[in-house]
N, C-alpha and C positions, 0 to 999 in steps of 0.2 A: 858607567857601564862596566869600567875595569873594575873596580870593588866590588859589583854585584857576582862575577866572576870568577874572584878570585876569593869572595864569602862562600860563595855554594863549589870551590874546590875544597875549601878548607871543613865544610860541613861534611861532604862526600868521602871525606878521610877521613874525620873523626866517625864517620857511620863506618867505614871499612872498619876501622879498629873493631867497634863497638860491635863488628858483626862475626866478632871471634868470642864461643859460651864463656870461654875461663876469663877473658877481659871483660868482657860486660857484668859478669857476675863478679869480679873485682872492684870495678867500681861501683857496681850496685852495695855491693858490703864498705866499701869505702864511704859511701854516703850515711853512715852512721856510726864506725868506729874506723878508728887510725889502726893499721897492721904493721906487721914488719913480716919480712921474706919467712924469715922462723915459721910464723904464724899460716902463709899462704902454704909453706909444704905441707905441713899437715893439713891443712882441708883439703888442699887439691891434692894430695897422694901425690907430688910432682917434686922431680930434683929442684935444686935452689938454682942451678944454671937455669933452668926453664922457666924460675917464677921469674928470676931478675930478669929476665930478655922480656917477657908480655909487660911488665910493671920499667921496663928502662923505654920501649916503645909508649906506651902510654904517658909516660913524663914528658918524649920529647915532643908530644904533642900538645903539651901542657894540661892533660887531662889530670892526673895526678903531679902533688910536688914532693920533697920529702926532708923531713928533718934529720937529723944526726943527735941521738942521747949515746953518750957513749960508745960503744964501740959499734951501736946499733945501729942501723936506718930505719925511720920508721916513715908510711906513708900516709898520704892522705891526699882527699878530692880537694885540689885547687879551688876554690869558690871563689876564686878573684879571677880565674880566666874569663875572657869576652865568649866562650861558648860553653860557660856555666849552666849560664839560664836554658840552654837546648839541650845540653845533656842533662840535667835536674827535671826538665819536662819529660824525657825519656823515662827517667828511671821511677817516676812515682807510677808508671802504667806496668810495672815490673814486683814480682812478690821479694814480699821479705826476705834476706839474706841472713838473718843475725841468727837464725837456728842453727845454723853450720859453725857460729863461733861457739854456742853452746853444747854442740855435741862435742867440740875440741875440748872444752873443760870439762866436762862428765866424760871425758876418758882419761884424763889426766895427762895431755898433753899439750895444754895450752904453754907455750914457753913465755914467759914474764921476760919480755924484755927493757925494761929497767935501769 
């Protein structure tokens, strides 16, 4: 009964997160390509302190994890977490994201981080 309960706190928190637009639509575009902070200012028109804070919360819930290339971080949807599979059920009822990384490149600000 304690696991059942302390399943459906940890689903209830991952739903809080997921029920803020710029994180949900984070990981919605997470689910198809790896970004880095560079990348989220410009689509989200938002300072880098503000992307790191939504994307450092979302890590510590292990929804995203994030790799190091050089001097870069770069992120991506954890698919090894144990609530993968509920949030991946969520987000295929959710539209496409990836047009937002191509209007970053048809304006010539996609930053190559590399």
């Amino acid at each position: 009964m304690e696991e059942v309960k302390a399943d459906l706190d940890k689903a209830a928190g991952i739903l809080k997160l997921l029920g803020d637009k710029t994180r949900l639509t984070m990981v919605k575009m997470l689910d198809t390509n790896d970004y880095c902070v560079c990348e989220f200012t410009g689509i989200f028109q938002m300072s880098q302190p503000a992307v790191s804070q939504h994307l450092r919360k979302l890590k510590d819930a292990g929804i995203v994890k994030e790799a190091r290339r050089g001097q870069w971080i770069i992120y991506s949807l954890n698919k090894e977490s144990d609530f993968y599979p509920f949030i991946a059920s969520l987000l295929q009822h959710l539209p496409s994201q990836d047009y937002k990384l191509k209007e970053l490149e048809e304006q010539g600000l996609r930053i190559s981080c590399d």
